[in-house]
C-alpha positions in Angstrom: 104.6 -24.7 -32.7 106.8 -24.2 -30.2 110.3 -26.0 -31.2 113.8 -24.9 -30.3 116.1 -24.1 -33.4 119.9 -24.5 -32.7 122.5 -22.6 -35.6 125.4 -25.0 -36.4 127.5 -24.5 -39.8 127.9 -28.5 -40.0 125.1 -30.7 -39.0 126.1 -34.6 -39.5 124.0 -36.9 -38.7 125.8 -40.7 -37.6 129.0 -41.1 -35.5 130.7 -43.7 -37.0 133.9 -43.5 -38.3 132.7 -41.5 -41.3 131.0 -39.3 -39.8 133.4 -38.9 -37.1 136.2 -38.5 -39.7 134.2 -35.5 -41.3 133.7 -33.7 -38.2 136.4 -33.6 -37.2 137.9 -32.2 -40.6 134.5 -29.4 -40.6 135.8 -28.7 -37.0 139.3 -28.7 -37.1 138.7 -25.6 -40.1 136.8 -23.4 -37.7 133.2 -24.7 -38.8 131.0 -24.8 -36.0 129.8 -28.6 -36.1 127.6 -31.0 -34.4 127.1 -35.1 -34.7 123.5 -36.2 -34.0 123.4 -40.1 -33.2 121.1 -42.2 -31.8 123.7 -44.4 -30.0 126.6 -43.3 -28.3 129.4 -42.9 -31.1 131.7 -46.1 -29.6 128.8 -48.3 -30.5 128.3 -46.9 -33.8 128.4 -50.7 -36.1 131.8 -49.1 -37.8 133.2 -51.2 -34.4 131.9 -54.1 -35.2 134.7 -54.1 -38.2 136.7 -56.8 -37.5 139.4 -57.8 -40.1 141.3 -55.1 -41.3 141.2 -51.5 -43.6 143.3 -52.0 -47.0 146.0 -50.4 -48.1 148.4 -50.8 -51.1 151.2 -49.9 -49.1 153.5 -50.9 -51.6 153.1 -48.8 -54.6 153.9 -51.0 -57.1 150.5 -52.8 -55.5 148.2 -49.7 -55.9 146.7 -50.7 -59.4 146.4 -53.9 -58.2 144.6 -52.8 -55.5 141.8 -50.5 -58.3 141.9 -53.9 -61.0 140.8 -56.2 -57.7 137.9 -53.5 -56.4 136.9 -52.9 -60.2 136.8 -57.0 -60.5 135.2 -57.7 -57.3 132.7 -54.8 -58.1 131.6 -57.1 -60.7 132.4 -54.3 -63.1 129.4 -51.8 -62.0 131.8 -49.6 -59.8 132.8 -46.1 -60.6 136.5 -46.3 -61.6 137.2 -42.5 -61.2 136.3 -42.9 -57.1 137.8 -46.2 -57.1 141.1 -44.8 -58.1 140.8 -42.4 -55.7 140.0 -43.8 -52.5 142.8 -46.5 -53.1 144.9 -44.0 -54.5 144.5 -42.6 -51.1 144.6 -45.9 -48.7 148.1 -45.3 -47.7 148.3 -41.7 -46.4 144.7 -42.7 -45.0 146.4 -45.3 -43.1 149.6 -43.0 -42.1 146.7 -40.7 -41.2 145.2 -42.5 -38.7 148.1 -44.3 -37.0 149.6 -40.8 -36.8 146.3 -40.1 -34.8 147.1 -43.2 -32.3 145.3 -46.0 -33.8 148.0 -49.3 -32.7 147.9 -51.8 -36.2 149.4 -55.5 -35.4 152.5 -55.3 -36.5 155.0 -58.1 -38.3 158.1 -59.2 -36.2 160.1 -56.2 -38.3 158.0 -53.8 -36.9 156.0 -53.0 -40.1 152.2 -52.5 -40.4 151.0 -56.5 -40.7 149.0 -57.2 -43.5 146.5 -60.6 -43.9 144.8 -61.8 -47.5 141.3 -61.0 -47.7 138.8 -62.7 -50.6 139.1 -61.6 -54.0 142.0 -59.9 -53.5 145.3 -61.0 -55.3 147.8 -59.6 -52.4 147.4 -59.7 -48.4 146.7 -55.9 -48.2 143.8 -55.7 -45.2 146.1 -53.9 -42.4 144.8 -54.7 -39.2 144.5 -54.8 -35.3 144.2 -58.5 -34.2 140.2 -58.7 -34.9 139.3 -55.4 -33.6 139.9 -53.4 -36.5 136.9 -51.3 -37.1 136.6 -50.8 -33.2 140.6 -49.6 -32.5 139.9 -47.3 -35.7 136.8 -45.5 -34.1 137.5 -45.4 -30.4 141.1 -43.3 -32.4 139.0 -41.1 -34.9 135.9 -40.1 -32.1 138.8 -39.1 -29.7 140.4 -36.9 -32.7 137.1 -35.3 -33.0 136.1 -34.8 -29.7 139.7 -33.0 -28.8 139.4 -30.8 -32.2 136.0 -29.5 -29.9 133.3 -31.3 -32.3 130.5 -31.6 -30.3 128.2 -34.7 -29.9 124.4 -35.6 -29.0 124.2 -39.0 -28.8 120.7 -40.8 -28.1 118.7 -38.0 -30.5 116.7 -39.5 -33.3 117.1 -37.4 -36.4 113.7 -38.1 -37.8 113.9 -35.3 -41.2 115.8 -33.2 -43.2 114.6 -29.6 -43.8 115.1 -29.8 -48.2 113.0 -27.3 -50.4 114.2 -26.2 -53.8 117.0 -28.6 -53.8 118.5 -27.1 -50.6 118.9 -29.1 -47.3 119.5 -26.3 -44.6 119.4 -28.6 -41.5 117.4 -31.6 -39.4 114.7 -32.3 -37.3 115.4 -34.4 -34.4 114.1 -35.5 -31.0 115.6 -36.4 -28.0 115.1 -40.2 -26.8 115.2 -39.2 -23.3 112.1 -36.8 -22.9 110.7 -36.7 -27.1 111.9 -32.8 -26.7 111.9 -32.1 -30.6 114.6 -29.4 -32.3 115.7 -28.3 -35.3 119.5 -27.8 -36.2 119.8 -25.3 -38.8 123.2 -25.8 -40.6 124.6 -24.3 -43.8 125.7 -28.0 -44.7 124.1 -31.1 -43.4 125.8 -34.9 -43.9 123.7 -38.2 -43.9 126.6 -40.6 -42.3 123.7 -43.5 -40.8 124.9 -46.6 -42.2 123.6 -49.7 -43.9 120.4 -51.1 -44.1 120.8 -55.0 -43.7 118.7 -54.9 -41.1 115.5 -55.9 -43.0 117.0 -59.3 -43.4 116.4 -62.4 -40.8 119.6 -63.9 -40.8 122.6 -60.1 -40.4 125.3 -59.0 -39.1 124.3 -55.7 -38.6 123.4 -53.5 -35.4 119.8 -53.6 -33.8 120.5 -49.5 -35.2 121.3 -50.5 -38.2 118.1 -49.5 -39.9 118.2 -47.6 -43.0 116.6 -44.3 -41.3 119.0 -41.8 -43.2 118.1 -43.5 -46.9 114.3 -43.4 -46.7 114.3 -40.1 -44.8 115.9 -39.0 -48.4 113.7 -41.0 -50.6 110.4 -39.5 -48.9 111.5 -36.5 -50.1 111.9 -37.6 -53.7 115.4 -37.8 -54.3 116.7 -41.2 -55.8 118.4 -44.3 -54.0 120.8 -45.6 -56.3 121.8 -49.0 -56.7 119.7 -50.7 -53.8 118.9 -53.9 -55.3 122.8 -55.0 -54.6 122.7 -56.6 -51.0 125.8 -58.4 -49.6 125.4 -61.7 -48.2 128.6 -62.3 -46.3 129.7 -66.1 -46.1 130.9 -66.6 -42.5 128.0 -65.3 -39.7 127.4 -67.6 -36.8 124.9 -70.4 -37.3 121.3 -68.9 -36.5 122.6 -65.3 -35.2 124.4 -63.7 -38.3 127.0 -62.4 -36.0 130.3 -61.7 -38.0 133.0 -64.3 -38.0 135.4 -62.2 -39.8 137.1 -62.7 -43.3 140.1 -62.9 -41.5 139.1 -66.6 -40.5 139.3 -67.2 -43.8 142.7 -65.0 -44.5 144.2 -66.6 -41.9 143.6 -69.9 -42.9 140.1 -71.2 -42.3 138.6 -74.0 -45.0 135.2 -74.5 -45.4 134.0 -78.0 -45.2 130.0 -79.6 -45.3 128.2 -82.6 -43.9 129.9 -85.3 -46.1 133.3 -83.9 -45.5 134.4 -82.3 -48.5 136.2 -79.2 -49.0 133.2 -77.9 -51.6 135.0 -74.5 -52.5 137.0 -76.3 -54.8 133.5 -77.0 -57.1 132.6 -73.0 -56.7 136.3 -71.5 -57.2 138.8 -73.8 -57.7 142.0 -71.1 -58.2 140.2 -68.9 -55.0 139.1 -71.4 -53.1 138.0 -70.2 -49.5 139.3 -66.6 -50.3 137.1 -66.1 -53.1 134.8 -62.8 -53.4 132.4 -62.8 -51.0 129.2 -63.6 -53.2 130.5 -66.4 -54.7 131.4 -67.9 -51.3 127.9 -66.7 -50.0 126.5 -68.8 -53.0 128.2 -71.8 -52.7 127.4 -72.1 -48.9 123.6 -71.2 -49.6 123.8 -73.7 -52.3 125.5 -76.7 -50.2 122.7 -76.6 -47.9 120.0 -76.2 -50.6 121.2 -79.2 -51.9 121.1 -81.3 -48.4 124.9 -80.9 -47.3 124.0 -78.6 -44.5 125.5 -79.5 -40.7 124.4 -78.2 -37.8 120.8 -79.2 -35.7 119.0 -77.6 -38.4 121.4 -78.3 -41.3 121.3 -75.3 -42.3 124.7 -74.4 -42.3 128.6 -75.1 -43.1 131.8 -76.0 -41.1 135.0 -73.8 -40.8 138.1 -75.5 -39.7 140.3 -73.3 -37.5 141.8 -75.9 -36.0 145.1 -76.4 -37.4 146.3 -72.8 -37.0 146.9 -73.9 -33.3 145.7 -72.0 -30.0 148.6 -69.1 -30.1 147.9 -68.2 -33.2 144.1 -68.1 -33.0 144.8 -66.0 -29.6 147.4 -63.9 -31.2 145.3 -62.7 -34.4 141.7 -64.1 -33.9 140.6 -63.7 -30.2 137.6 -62.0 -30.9 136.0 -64.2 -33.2 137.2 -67.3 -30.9 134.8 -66.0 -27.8 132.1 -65.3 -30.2 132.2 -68.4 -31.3 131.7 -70.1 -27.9 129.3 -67.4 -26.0 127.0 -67.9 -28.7 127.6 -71.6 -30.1 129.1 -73.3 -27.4 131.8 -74.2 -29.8 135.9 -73.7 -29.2 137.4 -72.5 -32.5 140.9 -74.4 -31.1 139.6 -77.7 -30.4 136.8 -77.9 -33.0 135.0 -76.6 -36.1 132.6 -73.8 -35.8 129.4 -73.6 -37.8 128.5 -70.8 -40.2 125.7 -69.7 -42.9 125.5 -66.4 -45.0 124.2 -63.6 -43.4 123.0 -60.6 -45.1 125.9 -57.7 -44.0 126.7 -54.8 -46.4 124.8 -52.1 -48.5 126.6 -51.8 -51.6 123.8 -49.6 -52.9 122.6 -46.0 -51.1 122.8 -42.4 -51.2 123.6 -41.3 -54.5 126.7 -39.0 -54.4 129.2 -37.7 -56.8 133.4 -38.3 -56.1 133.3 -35.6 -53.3 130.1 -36.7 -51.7 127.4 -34.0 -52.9 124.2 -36.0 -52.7 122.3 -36.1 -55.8 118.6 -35.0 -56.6 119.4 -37.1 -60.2 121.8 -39.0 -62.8 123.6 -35.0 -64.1 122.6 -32.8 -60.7 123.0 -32.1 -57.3 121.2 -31.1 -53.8 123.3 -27.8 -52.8 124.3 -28.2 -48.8 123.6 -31.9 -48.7 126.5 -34.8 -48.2 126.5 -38.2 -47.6 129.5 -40.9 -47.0 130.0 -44.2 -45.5 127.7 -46.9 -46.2 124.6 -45.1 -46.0 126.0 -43.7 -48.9 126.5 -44.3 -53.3 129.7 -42.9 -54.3 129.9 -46.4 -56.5 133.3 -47.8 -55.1 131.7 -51.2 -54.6 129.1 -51.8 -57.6 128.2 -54.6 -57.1 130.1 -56.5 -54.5 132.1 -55.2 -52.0 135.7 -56.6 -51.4 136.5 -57.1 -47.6 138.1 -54.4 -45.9 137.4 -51.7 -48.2 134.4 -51.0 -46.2 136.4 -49.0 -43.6 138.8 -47.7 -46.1 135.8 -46.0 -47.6 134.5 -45.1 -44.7 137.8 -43.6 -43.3 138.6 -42.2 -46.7 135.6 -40.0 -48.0 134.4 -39.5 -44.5 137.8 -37.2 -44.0 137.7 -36.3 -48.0 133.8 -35.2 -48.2 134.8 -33.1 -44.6 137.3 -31.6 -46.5 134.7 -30.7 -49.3 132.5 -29.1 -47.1 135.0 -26.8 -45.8 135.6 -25.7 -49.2 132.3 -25.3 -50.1 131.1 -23.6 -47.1 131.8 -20.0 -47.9 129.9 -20.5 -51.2 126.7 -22.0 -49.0 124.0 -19.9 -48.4 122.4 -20.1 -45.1 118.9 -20.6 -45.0 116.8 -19.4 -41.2 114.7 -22.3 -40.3 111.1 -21.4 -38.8 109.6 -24.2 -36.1 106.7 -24.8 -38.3 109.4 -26.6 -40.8 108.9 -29.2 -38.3 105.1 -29.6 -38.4 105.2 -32.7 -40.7 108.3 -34.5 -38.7 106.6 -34.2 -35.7 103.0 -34.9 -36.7 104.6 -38.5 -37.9 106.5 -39.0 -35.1 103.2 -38.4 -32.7 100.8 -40.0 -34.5 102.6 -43.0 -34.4 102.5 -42.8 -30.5 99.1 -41.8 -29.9 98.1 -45.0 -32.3 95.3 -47.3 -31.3 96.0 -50.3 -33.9 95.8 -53.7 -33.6 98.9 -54.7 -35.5 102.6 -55.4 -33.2 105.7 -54.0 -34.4 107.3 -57.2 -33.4 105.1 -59.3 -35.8 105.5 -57.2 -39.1 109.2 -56.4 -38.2 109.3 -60.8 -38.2 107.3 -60.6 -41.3 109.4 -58.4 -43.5 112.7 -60.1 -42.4 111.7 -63.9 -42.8 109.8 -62.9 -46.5 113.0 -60.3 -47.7 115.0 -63.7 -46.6 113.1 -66.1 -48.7 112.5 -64.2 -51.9 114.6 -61.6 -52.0 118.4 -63.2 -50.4 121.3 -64.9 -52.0 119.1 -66.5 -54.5 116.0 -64.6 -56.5 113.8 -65.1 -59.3 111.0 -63.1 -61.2 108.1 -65.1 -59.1 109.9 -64.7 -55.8 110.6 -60.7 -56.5 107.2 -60.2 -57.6 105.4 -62.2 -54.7 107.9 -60.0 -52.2 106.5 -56.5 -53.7 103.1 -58.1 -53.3 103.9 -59.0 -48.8 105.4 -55.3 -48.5 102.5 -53.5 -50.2 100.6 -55.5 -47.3 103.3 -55.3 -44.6 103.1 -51.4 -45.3 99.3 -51.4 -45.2 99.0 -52.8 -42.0 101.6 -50.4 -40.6 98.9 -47.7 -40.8 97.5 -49.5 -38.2 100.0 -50.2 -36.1 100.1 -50.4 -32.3 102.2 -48.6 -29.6 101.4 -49.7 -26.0 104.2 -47.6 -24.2 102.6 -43.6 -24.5 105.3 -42.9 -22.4 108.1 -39.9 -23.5 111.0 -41.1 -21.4 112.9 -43.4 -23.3 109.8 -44.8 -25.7 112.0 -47.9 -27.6 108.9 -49.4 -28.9 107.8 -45.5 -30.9 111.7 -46.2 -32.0 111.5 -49.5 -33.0 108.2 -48.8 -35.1 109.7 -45.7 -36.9 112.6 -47.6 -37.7 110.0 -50.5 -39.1 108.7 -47.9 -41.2 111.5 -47.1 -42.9 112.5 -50.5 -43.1 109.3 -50.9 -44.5 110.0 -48.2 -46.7 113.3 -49.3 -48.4 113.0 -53.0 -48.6 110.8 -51.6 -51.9 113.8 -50.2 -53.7 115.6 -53.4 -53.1 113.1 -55.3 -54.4 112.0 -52.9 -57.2 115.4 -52.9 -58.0 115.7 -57.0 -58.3 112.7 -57.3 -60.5 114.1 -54.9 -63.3 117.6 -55.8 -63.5 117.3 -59.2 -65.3 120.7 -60.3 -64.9 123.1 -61.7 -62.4 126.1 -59.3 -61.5 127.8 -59.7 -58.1 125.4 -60.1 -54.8 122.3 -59.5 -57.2 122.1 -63.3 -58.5 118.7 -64.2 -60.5 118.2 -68.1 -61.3 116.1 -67.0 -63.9 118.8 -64.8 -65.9 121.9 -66.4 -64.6 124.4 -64.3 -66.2 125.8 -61.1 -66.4 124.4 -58.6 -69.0 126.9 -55.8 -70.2 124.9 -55.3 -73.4 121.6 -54.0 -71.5 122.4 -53.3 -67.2 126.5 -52.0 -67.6 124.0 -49.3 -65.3 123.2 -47.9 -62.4 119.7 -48.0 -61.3 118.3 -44.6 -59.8 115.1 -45.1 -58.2 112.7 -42.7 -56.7 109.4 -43.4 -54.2 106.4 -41.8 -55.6 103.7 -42.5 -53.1 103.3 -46.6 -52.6 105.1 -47.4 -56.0 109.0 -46.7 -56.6 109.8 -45.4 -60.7 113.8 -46.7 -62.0 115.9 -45.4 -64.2 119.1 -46.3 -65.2 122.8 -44.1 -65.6 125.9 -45.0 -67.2 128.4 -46.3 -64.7 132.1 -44.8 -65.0 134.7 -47.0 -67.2 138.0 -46.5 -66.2 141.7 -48.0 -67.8 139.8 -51.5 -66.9 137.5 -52.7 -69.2 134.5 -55.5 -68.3 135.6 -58.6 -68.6 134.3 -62.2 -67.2 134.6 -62.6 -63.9 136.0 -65.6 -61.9 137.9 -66.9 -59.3 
């Protein structure tokens, strides 16, 4: 088999701003290190962040900040990382601004800060509603001047892992399908979310889950995967992100008869609420026949009373969104919204310092993960807004860190070209395929039946009828179709890789759903409609074995807060 083999010390595979952040770290130490992506790194989905990164910059406010992410976590995050990353959040946020990144700024000339759901002080430091994207376009143009080298539009379609040891990736390039393997001492998964395999997202067209079932083919667990978040504000019938800053800056949440219904869901909260009791309530209203909208299936947000400067000033973003895709003018009117399915609490699993883990007690040696593709448990069960790119921005610099420490005590392993045999016989037989069944159709498939028994709202039937559609969906993949047998840009051989491991992971979220029997954060069961300390205080670890997916469950980390009952 003729494939080329590049040497690297640091092979990471994502360029968003944790992998980014992490490169540049590995690079900035001397370690030789390269970013595969398969979009160029300023369209990485870390730029589609739009209200803010938090940050206890007071202090006094730090334990504050853990108490709120513990809360909002509904009690299943790891308290020892939690401490840490918001332990962290203020040099993080010194760090970056130091790097260049512009924050909006109060008229004293301090970082401006804006309340955020769930959250008991405004701590979400921002730029206008172009958060996420000011913080990337800052950290890529770090990494590039430390020398960190980039390959945007490869497809990293493997990982080269024997005896617990991941010594580098296979990949191909989307331009000609020239195959290679990067042979590194340390490789780290950075790819993202996987909310993709929902109808109704937020998420990027890339945002596709590759890196997690990549992992799980290999038979090393996914932890937590059942815990999708549904966030409350996406554009009616698109699930593009209107931000939580609507709502921190003053949006309220009205439907069809009028009322103001967050004050029946979360009557001390109201509209800033976590974000999966808003998602509910909204879900609910329209269950219930108080949608708006042509279809009625959503809600309104008023934005109308904050006035035109002020919209322009901190929300300009959201306000051209709102009328190239609805026609509607935030200033002069309310704007319709519905849930859409946006974070990945679940992932990866990996300790405190990002070592990915083959099980509950041990770890992969030369394998990292961070971001949201990733585990490390700060979330649990629900995410608060803006600690997404705190997290990201956070462990992607700390786990760079680790592997520079680390990387004297990694052995490096030679990789041979026939390592890529089974990467490579996928990837082709997939394009010489001469099915009957469209990409198009199952990709429709999965998304509208994941959206219907496995969203906001599940049950036992639901669950079990979903497990029964994907072992089909995943059937007829076998026999899928690819018309294009071109090798110059092939987007439909993309799309239907990415389908299979869409395909792939919807199982563990599902699985997942059917054996926790409980409700805790975004997992909400009408069948078992409250929380269960007694029997799922747990995280689930679950592992692919052929067509069926085995759980099992690991203690999650108490800290100085103990589980309490949850409300807002």
């Amino acid at each position: 088999m003729d494939i080329k083999i590049e040497k690297h010390d640091v092979v990471i595979v994502g360029a968003g701003l944790a992998g980014c952040a992490a490169a540049r770290e590995c690079q900035k130490a001397g370690l030789k290190t390269i970013v595969l992506t398969k979009l160029h790194p300023l369209r990485s989905h870390s730029g589609a962040a739009q209200g803010g990164i938090n940050a206890a910059l007071n202090e006094e406010d730090t334990s504050l900040h853990e108490f709120d992410t513990v809360k909002g976590s509904d009690y299943l995050g790891d308290q020892d990382a939690i401490e840490l990353m918001c332990k962290s959040a203020p040099e993080t946020i010194r760090c970056i601004e130091r790097m260049g990144a512009v924050f909006s700024r109060t008229d004293d000339g301090k970082i401006a800060q804006r309340p955020f759901g769930g959250q008991s002080k405004p701590r979400a430091c921002y730029a206008k509603d172009r958060t996420g994207l000011t913080l990337l376009q800052t950290i890529y143009e770090q990494a590039r001047r430390e020398g960190v080298l980039f390959l945007d539009e490869w497809y990293v379609c493997d990982i080269l892992y024997k005896d617990g040891k991941v010594n580098g990736v296979v990949a191909y390039n989307l331009r000609d399908m020239e195959f290679k393997i990067f042979n590194a001492r340390a490789v780290m998964f950075a790819t993202g979310g996987y909310a993709r395999s929902y109808k109704i997202n937020s998420n990027a067209l890339a945002n596709t889950g590759d890196g997690l079932s990549i992992v799980a083919r290999h038979g090393l667990p996914l932890e937590d995967m059942e815990f999708v978040q549904f966030h409350p504000t996406g554009l009616s019938g698109t699930g593009i992100l209107i931000s939580e800053a609507a709502r921190g800056e003053g949006g309220l949440l009205y439907n069809s008869l009028g009322e103001r219904f967050m004050s029946k869901y979360a009557p001390e909260k109201m509209e800033l609420a976590s974000r999966d009791v808003v998602s509910r309530a909204i879900t609910k209203e329209v269950m219930e026949g108080r949608g708006v909208g042509p279809n009625k299936d959503s809600v309104y947000i008023d934005l109308t009373h904050l006035g035109e400067e002020v919209i322009n000033a901190k929300l300009p973003e959201l306000r051209d969104l709102a009328i190239t895709f609805l026609g509607l003018d935030m200033v002069k009117e309310p704007i319709l919204i519905q849930a859409t399915a946006h974070y990945s609490m679940g992932g990866i699993p990996t300790d405190i310092n990002g070592k990915v883990r083959k099980n509950p007690t041990e770890l992969t040696d030369g394998f990292y993960a961070a971001g949201e593709c990733a585990c490390v448990s700060v979330h649990g069960a629900n995410r608060l807004g803006a600690n997404s790119v705190l997290e990201a921005l956070f462990f992607g610099r700390h786990v760079g860190k680790q592997i520079v420490n680390d990387a004297k005590n990694i052995s490096f392993k030679d990789a041979k070209a026939e390592d890529a045999k089974t990467a490579v016989a996928e990837v082709e037989g997939l394009l010489y395929s001469k099915g009957q069944e469209s990409v198009t159709k199952l990709r429709n498939e999965l998304q509208e039946s994941m959206t219907l028994n496995a969203g906001v709202f599940r049950t036992e039937k639901s669950l079990m009828e979903q497990k029964e559609i994907l072992k089909g969906l995943r059937e007829r993949f076998k026999n899928i179709s690819i018309a294009d047998k071109s090798k110059i840009f092939n987007t439909e051989l993309q799309e239907a890789i990415e389908l299979g491991h869409m395909l792939d992971f919807s199982m563990f979220i599902v699985e997942g759903a059917i054996s926790r029997k409980e409700s805790r954060g975004a997992h909400f069961r009408d069948d078992y409609t409250e929380r269960d300390d007694e029997n799922f205080l747990k995280h689930t670890f679950a592992y692919m074995d052929g067509d069926t997916i085995k759980l099992e469950l690991a203690p999650v980390k108490i800290g100085k807060f103990a589980p309490q009952v949850r409300s807002y």
